[in-house]
N, CA, C and O atoms as CSV, one atom per row, in Angstrom:
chain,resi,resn,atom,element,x,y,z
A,1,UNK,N,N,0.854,-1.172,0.000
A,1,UNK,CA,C,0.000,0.000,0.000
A,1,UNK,C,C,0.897,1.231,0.000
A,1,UNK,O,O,1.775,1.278,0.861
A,2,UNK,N,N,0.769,2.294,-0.921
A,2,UNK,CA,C,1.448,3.768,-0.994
A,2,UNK,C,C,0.312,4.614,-0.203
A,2,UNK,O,O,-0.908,4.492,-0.312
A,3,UNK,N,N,0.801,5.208,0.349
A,3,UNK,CA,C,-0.411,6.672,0.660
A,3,UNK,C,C,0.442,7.790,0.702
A,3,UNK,O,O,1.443,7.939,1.402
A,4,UNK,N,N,-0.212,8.803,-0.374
A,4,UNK,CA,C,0.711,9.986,0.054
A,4,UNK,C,C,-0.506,11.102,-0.194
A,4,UNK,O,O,-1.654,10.900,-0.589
A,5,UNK,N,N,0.184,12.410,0.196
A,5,UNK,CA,C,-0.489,13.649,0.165
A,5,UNK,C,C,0.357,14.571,-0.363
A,5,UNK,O,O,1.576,14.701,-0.472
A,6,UNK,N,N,-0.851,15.317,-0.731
A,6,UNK,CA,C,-0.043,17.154,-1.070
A,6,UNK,C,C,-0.416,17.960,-0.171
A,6,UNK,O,O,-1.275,17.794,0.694
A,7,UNK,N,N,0.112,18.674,-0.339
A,7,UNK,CA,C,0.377,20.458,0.267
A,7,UNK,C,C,-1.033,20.892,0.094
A,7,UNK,O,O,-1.298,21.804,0.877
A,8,UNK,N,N,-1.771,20.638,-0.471
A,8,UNK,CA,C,-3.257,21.245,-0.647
A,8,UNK,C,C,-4.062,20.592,-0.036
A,8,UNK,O,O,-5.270,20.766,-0.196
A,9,UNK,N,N,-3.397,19.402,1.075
A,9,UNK,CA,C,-4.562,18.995,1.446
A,9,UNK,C,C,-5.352,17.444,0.344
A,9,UNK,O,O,-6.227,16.649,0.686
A,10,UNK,N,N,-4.582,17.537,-0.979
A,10,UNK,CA,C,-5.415,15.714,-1.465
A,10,UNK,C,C,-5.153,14.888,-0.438
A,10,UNK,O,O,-4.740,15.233,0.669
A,11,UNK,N,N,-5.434,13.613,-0.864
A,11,UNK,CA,C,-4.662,12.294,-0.655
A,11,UNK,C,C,-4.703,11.561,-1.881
A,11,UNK,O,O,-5.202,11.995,-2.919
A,12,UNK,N,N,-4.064,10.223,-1.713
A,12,UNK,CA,C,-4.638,9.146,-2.671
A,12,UNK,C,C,-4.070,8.130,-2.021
A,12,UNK,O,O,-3.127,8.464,-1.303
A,13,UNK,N,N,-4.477,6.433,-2.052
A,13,UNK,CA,C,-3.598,5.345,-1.868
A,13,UNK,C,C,-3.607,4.332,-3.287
A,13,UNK,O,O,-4.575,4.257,-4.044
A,14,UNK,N,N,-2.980,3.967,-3.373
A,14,UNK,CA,C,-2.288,3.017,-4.216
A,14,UNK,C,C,-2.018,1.476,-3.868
A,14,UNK,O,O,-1.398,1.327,-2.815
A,15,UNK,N,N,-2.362,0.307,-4.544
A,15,UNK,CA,C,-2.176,-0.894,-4.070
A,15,UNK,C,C,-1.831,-1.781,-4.877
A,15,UNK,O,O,-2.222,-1.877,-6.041
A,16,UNK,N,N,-0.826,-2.725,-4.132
A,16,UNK,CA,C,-0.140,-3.944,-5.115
A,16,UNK,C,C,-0.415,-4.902,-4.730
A,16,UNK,O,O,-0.771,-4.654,-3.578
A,17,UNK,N,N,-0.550,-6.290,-4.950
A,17,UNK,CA,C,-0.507,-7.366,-4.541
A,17,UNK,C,C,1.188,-7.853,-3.978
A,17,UNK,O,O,1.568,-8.612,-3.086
A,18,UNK,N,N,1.973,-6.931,-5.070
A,18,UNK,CA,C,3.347,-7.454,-4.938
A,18,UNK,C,C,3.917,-7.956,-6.451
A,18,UNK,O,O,3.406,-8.003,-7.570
A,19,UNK,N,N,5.268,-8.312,-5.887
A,19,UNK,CA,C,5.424,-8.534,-7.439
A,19,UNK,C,C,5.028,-9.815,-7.943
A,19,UNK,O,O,4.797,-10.638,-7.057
A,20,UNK,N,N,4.882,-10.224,-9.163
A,20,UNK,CA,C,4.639,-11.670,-10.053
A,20,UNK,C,C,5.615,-11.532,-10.713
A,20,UNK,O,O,5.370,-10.981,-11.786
A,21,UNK,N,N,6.695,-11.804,-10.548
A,21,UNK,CA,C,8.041,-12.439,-11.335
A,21,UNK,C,C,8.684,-11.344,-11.407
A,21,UNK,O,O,9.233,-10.745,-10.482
A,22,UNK,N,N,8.609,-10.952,-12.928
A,22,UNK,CA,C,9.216,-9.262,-12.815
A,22,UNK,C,C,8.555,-8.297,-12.958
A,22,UNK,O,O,9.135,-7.291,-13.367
A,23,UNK,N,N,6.670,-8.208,-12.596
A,23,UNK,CA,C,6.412,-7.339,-12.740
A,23,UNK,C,C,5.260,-7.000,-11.624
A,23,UNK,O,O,4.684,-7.957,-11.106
A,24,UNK,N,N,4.963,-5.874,-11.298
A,24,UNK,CA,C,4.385,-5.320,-10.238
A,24,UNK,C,C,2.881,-4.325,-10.962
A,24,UNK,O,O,2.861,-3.339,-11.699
A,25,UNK,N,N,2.038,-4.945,-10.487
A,25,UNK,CA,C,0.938,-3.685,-10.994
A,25,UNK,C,C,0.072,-2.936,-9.487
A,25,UNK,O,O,-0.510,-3.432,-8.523
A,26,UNK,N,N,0.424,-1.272,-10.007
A,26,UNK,CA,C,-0.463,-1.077,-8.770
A,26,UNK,C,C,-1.431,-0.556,-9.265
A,26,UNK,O,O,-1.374,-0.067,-10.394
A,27,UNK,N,N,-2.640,-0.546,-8.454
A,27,UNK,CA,C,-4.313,-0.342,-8.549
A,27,UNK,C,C,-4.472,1.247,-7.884
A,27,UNK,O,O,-3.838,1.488,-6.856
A,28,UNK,N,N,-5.054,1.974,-8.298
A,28,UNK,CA,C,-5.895,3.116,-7.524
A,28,UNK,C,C,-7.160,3.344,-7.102
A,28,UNK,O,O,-8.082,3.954,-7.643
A,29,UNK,N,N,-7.076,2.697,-5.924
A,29,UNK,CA,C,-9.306,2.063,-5.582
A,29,UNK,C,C,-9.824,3.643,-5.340
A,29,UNK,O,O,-11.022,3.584,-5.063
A,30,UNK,N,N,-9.457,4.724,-5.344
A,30,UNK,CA,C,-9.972,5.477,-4.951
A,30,UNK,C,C,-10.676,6.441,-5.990
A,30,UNK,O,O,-11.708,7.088,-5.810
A,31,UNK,N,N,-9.749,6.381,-7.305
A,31,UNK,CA,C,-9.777,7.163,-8.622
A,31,UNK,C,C,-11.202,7.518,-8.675
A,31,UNK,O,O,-11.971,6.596,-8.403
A,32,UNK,N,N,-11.725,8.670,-8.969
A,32,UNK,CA,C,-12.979,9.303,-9.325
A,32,UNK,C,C,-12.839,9.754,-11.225
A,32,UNK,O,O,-11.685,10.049,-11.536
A,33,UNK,N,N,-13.319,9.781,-11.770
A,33,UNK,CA,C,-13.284,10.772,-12.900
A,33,UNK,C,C,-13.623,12.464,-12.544
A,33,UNK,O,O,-14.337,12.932,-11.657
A,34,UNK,N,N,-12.892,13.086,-13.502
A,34,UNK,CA,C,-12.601,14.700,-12.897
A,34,UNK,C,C,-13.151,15.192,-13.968
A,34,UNK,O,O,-13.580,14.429,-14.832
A,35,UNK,N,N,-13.249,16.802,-14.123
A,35,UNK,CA,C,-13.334,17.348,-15.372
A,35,UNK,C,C,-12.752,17.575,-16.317
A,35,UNK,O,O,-13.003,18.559,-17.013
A,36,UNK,N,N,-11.559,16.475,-16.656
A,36,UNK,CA,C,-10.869,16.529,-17.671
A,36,UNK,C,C,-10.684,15.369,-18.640
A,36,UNK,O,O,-10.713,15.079,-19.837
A,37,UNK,N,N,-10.298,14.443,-16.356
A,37,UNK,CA,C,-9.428,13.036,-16.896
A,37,UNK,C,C,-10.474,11.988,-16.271
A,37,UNK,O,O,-10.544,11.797,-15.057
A,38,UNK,N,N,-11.414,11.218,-17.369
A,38,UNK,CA,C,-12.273,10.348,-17.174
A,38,UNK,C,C,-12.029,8.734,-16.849
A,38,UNK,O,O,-12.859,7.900,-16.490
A,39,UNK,N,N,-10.732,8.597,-17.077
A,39,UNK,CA,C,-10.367,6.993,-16.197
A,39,UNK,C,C,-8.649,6.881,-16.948
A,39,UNK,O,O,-8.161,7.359,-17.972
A,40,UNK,N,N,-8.091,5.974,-15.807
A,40,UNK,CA,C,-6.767,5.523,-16.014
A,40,UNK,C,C,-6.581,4.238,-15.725
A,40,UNK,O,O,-7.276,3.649,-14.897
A,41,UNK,N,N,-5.803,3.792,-16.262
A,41,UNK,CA,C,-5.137,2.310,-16.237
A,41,UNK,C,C,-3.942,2.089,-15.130
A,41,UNK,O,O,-2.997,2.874,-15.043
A,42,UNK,N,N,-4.067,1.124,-14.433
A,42,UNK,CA,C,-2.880,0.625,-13.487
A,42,UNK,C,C,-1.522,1.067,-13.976
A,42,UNK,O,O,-1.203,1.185,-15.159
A,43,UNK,N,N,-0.537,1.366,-12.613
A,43,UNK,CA,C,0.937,1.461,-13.227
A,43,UNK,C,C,1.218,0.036,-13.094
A,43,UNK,O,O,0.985,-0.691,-12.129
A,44,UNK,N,N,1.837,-0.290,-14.384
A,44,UNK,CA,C,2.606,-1.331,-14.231
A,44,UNK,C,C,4.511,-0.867,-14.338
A,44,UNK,O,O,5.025,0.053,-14.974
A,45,UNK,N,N,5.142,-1.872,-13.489
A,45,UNK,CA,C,6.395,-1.523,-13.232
A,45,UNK,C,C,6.924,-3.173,-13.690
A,45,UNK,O,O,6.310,-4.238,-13.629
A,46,UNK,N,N,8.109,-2.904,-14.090
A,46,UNK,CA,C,8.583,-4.441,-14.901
A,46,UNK,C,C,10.026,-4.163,-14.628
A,46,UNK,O,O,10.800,-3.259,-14.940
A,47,UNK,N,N,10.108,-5.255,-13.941
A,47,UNK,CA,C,11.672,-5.338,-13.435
A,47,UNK,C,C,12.833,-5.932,-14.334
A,47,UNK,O,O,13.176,-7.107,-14.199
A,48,UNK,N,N,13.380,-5.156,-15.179
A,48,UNK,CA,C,14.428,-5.562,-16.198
A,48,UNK,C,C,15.466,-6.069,-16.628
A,48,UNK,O,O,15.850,-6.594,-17.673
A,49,UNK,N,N,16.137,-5.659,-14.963
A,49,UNK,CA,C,17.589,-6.267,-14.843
A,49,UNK,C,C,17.455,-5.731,-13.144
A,49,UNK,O,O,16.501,-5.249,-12.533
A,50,UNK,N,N,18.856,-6.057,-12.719
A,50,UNK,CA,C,18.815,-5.695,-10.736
A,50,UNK,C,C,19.071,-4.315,-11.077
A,50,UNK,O,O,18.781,-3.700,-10.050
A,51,UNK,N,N,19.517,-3.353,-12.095
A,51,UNK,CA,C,19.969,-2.125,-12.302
A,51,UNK,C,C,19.223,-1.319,-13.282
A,51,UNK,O,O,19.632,-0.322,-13.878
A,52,UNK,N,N,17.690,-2.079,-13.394
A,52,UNK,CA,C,17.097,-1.149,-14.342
A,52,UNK,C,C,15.149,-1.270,-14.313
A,52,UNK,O,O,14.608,-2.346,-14.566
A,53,UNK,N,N,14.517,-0.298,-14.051
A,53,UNK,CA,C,13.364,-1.150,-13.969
A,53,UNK,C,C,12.356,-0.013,-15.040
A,53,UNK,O,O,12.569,1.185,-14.857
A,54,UNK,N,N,11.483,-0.335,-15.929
A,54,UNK,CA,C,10.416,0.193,-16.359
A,54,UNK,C,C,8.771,0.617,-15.842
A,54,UNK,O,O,8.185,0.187,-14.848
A,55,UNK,N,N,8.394,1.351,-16.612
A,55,UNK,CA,C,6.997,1.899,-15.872
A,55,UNK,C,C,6.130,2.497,-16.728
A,55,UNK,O,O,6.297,3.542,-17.356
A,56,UNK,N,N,4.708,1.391,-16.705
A,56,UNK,CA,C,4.068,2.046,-17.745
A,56,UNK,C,C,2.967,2.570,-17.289
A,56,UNK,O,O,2.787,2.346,-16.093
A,57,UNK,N,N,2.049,3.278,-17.887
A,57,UNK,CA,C,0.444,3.634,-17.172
A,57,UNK,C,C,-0.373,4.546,-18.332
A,57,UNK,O,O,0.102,4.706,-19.457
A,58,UNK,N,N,-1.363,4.987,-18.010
A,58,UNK,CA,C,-2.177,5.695,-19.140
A,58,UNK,C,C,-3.590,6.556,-18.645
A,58,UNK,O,O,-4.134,6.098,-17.639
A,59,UNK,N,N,-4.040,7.422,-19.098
A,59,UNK,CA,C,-5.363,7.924,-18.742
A,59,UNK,C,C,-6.050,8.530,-20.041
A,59,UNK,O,O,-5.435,8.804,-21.072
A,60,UNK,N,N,-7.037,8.653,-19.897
A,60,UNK,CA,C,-8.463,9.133,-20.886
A,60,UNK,C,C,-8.663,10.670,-20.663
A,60,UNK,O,O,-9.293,10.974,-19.651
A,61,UNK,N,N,-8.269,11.555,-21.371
A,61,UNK,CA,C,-8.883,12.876,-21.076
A,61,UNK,C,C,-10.437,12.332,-21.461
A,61,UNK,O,O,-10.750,11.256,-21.970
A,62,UNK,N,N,-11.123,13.222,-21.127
A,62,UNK,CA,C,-12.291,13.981,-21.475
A,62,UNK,C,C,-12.680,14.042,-22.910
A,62,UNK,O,O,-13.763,13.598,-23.292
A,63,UNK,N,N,-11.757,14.621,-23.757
A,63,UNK,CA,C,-11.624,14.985,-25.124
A,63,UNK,C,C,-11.581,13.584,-25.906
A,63,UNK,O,O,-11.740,13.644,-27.126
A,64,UNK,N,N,-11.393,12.402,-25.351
A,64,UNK,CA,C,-11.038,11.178,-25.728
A,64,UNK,C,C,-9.690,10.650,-26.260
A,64,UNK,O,O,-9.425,9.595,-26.836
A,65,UNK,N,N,-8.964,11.629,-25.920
A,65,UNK,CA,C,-7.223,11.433,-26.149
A,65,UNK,C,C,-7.001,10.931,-24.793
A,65,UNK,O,O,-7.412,11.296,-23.691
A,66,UNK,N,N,-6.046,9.759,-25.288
A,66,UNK,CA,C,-5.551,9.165,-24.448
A,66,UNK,C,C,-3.976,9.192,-23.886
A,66,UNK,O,O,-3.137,9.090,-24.781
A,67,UNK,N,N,-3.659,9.268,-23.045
A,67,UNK,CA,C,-2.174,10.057,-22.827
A,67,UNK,C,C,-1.551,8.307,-21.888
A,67,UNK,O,O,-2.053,7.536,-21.069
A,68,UNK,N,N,-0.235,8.399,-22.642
A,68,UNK,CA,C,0.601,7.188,-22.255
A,68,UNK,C,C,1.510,7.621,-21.638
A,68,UNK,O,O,2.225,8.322,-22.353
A,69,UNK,N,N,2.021,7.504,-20.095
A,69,UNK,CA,C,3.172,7.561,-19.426
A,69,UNK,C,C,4.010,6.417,-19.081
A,69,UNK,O,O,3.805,5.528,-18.254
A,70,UNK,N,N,5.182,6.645,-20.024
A,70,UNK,CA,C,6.230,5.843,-19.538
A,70,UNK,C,C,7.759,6.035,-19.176
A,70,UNK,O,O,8.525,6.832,-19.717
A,71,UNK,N,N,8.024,5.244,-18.266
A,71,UNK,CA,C,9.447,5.876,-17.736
A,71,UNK,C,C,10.307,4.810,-17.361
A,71,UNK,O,O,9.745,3.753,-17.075
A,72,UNK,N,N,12.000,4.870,-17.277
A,72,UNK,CA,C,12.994,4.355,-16.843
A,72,UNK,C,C,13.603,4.763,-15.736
A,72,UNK,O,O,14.159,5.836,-15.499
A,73,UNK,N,N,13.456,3.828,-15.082
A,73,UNK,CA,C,15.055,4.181,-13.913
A,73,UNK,C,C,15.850,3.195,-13.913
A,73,UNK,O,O,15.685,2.054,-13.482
A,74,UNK,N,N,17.036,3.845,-14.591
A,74,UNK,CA,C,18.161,2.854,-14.171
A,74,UNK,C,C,19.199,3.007,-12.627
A,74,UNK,O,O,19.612,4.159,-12.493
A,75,UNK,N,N,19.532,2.287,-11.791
A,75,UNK,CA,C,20.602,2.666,-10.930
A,75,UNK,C,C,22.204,2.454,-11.408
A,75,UNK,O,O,22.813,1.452,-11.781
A,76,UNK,N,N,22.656,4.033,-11.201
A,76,UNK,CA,C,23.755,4.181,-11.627
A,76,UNK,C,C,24.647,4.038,-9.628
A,76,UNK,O,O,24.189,4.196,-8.496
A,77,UNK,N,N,25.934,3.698,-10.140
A,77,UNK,CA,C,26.819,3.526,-8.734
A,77,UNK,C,C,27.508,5.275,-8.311
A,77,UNK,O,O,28.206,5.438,-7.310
């Protein structure tokens, strides 16, 4: 479970089961649709190597464009 907050006062929590091999999906039970952004898809995180892991996720504006976030972290020494 993640829980974090902002400075304004949100919250949100976040939930995993954990990982399945190399990959981790977390859930957002709380997600509402807003006036913009009408639903999103789980982050999934995929473990690549011990020094590198991926991260994918996505949401629905309003407008029906759909916006894809993805990212790398590698650990450097």
């Amino acid at each position: 479970v993640d829980v974090y907050t902002d400075d304004q006062g949100g919250y949100g929590i976040t939930y995993s089961p954990g990982w399945s091999g190399t990959t981790m999906i977390w859930k957002d039970p709380l997600f509402t649709p807003g006036p913009n952004i009408v639903a999103n898809s789980p982050l999934t995180v995929t473990k690549v190597s011990d020094t590198k892991q991926t991260s994918h996720s996505s949401f629905k504006e309003k407008s029906g464009r759909t916006v894809t976030v993805d990212t790398v972290c590698t650990k450097t020494s």
